[in-house]
Every structure is written in structure tokens, then in C-alpha cells.
DRENKEKOL-969292 format. One record per residue: residue number from 1; x, y, z of N, C-alpha, C in turn. Coordinates in Angstrom, 3 decimals, decimal comma, padded with zeros to 6 digits, always signed. Layout:
k; neast; nnorth; nup; caeast; canorth; caup; ceast; cnorth; cup
NUM; X; Y; Z; X; Y; Z; X; Y; Z .
...
This chain:
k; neast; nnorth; nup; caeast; canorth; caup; ceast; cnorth; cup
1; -010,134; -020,180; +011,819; -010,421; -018,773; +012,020; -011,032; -018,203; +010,753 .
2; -012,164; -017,816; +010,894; -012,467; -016,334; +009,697; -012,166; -015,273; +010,127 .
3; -011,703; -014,005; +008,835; -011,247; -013,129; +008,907; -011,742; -012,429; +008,245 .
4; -012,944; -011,388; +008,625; -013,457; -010,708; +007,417; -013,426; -008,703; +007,521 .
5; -012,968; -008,474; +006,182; -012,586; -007,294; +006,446; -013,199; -006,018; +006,211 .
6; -013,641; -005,436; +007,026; -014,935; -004,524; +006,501; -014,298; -003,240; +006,322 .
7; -014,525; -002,689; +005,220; -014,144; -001,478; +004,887; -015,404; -000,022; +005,596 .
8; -015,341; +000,717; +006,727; -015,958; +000,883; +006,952; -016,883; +002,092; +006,169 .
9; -016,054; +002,586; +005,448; -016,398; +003,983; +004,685; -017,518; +003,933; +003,025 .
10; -017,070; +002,649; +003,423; -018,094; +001,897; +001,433; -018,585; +000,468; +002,188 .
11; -019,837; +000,656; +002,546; -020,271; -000,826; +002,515; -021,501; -001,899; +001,773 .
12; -020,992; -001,178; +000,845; -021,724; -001,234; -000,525; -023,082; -001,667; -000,498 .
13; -023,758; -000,432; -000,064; -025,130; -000,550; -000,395; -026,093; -000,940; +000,755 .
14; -025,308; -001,619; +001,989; -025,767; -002,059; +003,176; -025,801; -001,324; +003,914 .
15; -026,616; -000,820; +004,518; -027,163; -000,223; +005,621; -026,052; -000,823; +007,276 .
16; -025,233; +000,408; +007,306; -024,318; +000,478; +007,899; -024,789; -000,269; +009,340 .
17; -025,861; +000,401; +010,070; -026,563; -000,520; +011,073; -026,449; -001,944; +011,305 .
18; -026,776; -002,300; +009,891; -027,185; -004,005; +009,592; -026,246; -004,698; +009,309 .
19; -024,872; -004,311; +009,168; -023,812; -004,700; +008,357; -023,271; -004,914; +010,452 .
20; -023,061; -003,698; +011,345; -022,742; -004,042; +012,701; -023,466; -004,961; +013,196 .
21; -024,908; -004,801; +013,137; -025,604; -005,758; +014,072; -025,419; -007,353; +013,557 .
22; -024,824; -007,491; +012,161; -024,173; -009,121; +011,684; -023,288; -009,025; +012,271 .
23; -022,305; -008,340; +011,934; -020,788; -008,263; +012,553; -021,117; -009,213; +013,891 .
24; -021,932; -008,107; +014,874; -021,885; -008,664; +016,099; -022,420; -009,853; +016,944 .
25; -023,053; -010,235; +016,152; -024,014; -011,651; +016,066; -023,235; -012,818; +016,232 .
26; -022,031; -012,120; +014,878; -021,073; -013,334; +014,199; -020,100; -013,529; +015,259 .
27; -019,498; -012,770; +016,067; -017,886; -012,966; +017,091; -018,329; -012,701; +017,809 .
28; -016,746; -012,749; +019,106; -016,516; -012,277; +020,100; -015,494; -011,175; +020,184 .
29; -014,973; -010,972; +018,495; -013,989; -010,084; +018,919; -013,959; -009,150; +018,104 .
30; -013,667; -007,880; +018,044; -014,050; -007,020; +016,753; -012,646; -006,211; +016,795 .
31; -011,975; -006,477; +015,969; -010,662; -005,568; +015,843; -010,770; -003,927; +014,931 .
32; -010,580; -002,804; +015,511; -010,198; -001,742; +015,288; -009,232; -000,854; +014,825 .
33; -008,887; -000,649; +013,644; -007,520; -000,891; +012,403; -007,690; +000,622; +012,791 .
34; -007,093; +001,404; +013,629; -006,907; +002,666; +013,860; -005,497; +003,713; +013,042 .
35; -005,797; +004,190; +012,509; -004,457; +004,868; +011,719; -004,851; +006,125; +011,223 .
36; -003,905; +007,319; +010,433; -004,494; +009,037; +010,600; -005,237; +008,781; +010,336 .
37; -005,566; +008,197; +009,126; -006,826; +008,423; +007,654; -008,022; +008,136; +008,592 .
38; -007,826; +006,851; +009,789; -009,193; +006,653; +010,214; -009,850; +007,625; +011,229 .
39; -008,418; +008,472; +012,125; -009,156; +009,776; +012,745; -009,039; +010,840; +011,925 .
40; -009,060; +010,941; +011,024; -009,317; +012,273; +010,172; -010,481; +012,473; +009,643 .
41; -011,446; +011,197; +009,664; -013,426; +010,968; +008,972; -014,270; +011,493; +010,257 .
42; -014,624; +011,985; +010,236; -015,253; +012,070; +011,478; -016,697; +010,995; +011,727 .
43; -017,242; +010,662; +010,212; -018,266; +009,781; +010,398; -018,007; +008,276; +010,846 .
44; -016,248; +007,906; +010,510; -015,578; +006,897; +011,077; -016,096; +007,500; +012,822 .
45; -015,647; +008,428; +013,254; -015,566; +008,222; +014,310; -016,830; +008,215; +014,897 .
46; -018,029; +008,506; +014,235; -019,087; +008,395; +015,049; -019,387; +006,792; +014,981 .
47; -019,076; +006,599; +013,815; -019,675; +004,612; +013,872; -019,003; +003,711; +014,496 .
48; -017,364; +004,243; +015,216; -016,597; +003,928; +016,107; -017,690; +003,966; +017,559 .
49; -018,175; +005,007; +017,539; -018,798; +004,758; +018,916; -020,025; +004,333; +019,067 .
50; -020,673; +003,977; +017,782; -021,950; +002,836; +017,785; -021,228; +001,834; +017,609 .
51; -020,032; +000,843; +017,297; -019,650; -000,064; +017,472; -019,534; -000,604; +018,917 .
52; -018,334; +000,720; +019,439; -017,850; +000,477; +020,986; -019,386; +000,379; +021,472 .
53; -020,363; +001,168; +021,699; -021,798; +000,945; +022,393; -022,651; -000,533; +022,057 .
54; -022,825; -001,245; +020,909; -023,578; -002,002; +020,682; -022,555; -003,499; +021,353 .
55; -020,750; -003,208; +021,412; -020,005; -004,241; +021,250; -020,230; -004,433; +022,598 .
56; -020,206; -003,313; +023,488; -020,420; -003,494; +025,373; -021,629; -003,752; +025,525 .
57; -022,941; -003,933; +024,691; -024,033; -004,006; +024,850; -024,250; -005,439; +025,377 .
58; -023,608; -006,128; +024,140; -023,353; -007,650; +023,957; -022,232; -008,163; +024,738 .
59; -021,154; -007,659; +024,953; -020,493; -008,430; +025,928; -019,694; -008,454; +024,723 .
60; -019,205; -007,711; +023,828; -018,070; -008,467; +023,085; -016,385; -007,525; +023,515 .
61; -015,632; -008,151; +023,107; -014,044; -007,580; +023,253; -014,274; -006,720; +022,139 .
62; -013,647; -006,025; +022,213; -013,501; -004,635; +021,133; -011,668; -004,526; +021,249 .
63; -011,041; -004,753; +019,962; -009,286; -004,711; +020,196; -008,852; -003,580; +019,298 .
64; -008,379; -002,293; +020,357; -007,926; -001,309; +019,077; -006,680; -001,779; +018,913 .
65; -006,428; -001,721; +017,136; -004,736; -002,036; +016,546; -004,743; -000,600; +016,478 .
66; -003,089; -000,155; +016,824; -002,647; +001,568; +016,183; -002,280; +001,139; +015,199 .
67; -002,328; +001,835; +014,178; -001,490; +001,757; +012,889; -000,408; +002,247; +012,955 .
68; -000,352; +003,794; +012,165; +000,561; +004,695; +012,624; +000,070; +006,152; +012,941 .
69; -000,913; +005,998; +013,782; -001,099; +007,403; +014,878; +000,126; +007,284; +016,349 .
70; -000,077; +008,880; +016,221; +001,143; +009,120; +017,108; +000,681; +009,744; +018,690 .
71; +001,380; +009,718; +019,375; +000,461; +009,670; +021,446; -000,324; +010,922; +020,895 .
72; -000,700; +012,227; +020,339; -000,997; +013,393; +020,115; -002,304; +012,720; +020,290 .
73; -002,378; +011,625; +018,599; -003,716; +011,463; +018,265; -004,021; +010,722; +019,123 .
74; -003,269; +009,530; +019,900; -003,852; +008,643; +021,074; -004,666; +009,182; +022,092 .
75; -004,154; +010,273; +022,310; -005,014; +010,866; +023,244; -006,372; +011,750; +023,236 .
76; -006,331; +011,486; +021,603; -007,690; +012,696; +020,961; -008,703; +011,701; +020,557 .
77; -008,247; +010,375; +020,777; -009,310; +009,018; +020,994; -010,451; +009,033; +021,410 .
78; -011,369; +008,467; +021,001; -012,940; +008,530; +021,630; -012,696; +007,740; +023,276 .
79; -013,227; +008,479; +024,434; -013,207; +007,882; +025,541; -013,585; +006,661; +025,508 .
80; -014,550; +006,105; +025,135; -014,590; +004,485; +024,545; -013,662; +004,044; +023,858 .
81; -012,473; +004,241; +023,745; -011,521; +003,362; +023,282; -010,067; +003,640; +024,163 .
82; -010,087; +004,808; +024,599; -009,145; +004,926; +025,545; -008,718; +004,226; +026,482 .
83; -010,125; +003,626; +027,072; -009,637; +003,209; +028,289; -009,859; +001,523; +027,920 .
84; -009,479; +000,965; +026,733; -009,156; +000,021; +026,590; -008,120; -000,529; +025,951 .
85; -007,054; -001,776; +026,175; -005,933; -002,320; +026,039; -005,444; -002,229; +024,712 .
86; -004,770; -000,898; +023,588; -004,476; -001,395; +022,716; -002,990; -002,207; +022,342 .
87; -003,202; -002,411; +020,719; -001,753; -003,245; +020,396; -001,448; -002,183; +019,344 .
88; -000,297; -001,736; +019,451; +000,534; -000,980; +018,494; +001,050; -002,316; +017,585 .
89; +000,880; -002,020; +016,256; +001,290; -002,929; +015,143; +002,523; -002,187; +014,377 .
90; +003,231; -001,358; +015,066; +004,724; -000,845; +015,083; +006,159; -001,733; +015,977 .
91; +004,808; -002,439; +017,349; +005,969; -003,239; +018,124; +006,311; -004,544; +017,770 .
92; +007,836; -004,777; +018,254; +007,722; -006,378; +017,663; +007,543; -007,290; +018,136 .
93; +007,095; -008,279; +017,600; +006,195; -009,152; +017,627; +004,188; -009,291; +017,640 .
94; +003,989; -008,081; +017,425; +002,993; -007,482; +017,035; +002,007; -008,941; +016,889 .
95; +002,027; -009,198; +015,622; +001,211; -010,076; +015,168; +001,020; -011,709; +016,341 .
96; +001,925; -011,741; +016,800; +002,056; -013,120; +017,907; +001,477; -012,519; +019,425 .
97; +001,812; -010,888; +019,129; +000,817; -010,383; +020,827; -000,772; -010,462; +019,952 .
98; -001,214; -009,834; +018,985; -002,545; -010,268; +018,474; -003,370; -011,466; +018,634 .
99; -002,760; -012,304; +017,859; -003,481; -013,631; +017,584; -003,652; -014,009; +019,051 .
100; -002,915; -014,251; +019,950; -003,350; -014,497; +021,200; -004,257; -014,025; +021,692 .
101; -004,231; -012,246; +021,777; -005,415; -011,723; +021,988; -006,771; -012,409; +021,609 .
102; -006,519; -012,439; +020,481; -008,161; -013,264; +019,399; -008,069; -014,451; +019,707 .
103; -007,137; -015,255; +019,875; -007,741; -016,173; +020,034; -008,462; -016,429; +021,350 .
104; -007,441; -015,936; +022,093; -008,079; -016,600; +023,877; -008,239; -018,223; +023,865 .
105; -009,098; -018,308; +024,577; -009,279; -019,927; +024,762; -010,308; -020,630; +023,357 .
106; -010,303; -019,951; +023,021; -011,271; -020,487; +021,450; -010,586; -021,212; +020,483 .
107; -011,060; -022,104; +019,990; -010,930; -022,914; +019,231; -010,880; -022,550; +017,601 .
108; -012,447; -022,293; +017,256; -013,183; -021,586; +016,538; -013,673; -020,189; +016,897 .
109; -012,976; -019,381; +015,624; -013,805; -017,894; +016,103; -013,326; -016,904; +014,886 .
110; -014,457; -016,185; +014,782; -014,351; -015,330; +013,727; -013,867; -014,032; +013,920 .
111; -013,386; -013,346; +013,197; -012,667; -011,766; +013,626; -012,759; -011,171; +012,525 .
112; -013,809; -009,645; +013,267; -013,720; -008,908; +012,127; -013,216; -007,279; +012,321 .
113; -012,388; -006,976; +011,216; -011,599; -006,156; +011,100; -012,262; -004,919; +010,418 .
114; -012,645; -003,640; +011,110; -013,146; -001,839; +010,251; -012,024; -001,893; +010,369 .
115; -012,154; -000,636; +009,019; -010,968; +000,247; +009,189; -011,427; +001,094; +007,935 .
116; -010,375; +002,157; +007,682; -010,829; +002,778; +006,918; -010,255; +002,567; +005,475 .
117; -011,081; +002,658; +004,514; -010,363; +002,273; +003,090; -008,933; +002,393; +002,444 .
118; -009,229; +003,893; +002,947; -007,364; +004,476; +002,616; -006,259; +003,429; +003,600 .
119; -006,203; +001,918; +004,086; -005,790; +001,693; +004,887; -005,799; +000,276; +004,220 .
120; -006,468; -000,206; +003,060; -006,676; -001,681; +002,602; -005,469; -002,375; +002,669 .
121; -004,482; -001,914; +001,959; -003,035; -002,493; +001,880; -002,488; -003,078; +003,358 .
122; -002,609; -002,126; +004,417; -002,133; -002,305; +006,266; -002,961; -004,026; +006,322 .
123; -004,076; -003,222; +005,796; -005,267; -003,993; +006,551; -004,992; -006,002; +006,091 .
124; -004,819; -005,414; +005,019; -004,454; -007,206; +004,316; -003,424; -007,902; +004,577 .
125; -002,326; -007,041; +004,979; -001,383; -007,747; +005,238; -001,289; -008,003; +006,779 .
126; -002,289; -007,092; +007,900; -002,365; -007,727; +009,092; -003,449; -009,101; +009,319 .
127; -004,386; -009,076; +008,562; -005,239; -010,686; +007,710; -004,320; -011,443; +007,565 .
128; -003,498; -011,320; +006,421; -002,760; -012,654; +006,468; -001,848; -013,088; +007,334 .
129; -001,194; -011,583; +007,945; -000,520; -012,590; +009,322; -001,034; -013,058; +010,410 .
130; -002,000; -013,217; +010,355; -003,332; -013,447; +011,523; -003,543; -014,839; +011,111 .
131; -003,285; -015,299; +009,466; -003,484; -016,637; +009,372; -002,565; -017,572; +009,236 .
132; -001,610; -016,955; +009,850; -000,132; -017,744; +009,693; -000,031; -018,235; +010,958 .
């Protein structure tokens, strides 16, 4: 498995466009590190919905993780993400309902993780349990 983690708010110097259209080239699965900090940007949320648009374009899975948003904000969700299957990373066994998710029947496969910066610490430690 690769695991690469894109910070979506600094992508140093890359043309935010070009940085998705690799992303999406590269997988089948694009995980969504959702938590306040990431609905509180609003430019997060617009590149949330050029993700969700380019990811259904291609046929890819799009997996929102909650962090710690609460049903208020669940429901103030971009309709492109609503009406798809998330995983709360509050429940247990969290990380063993994930990896299944990603993996599916694949062997080999890469997964890449936005989220928002204020969130690096969440973000690394759901990476490494992804490689356990």
C-alpha cells in the first residue's frame, strides 16, 4: 500500500488542479479527513467539491473519515458527500472498518489522504494505522 498525505491548504507551490488530477490518475480511492478545522475553510470546501466532481468523473470511491465533527456539522456537509457511506474514526474498531474499505479486492493500491493542515497530527496517526 502507498499512503500519501496531502495537506490540502499548502501545496507548495503546485497548482492545486494538477496536484488532483495526479491524485486521481494514481488510485481508486481518495480518503476525506473531515474534522471542524476542515469545515470552517470554505476554500477546503470548494476543492472538496472539485474533488467529489472529478472523483465521479473517473469512477473513483471517494471515503469520507469524520474526525471530530458533530451530526450539526454532518448535516451542513456538501450534498456530494452526504449521500455517501462515511466512517466515523471515533468508533471502535475504526481503523479495521477502514482498511477494508481501501482495500477491497486489491492487492496493490494507493490511498490518498486531504485534509486540512490544522489536522496533521489525526492525519498521521490514521497513516500509520492503515499500515499496520
Amino acid at each position: 500500500m502507498t499512503c500519501v498525505l496531502i495537506e490540502i491548504d499548502s501545496l507548495h507551490g503546485i497548482r492545486a488542479r494538477d496536484m488532483f488530477d495526479y491524485v486521481l490518475k494514481q488510485s481508486r480511492r481518495i480518503l476525506l479527513y473531515i474534522t471542524t478545522h476542515y469545515l470552517q475553510d470554505f476554500s477546503l470546501k470548494m476543492e472538496t467539491k472539485g474533488i467529489m466532481h472529478a472523483a465521479m468523473s473517473q469512477q473513483k470511491q471517494v471515503i469520507p473519515v469524520y474526525g471530530d465533527i458533530t451530526s450539526e456539522e454532518q448535516r451542513k456537509l456538501p450534498l456530494s458527500l452526504r449521500h455517501l457511506i462515511p466512517i466515523d474514526s471515533r468508533e471502535e474498531g475504526f481503523l479495521k472498518h477502514l482498511s477494508m474499505r481501501i482495500k477491497g479486492e486489491d492487492i496493490e493500491y494507493n490511498v490518498f489522504i486531504f485534509y486540512d493542515g490544522r489536522d496533521e497530527i489525526e492525519v498521521e496517526q490514521l497513516s500509520q494505522g492503515l499500515w499496520r
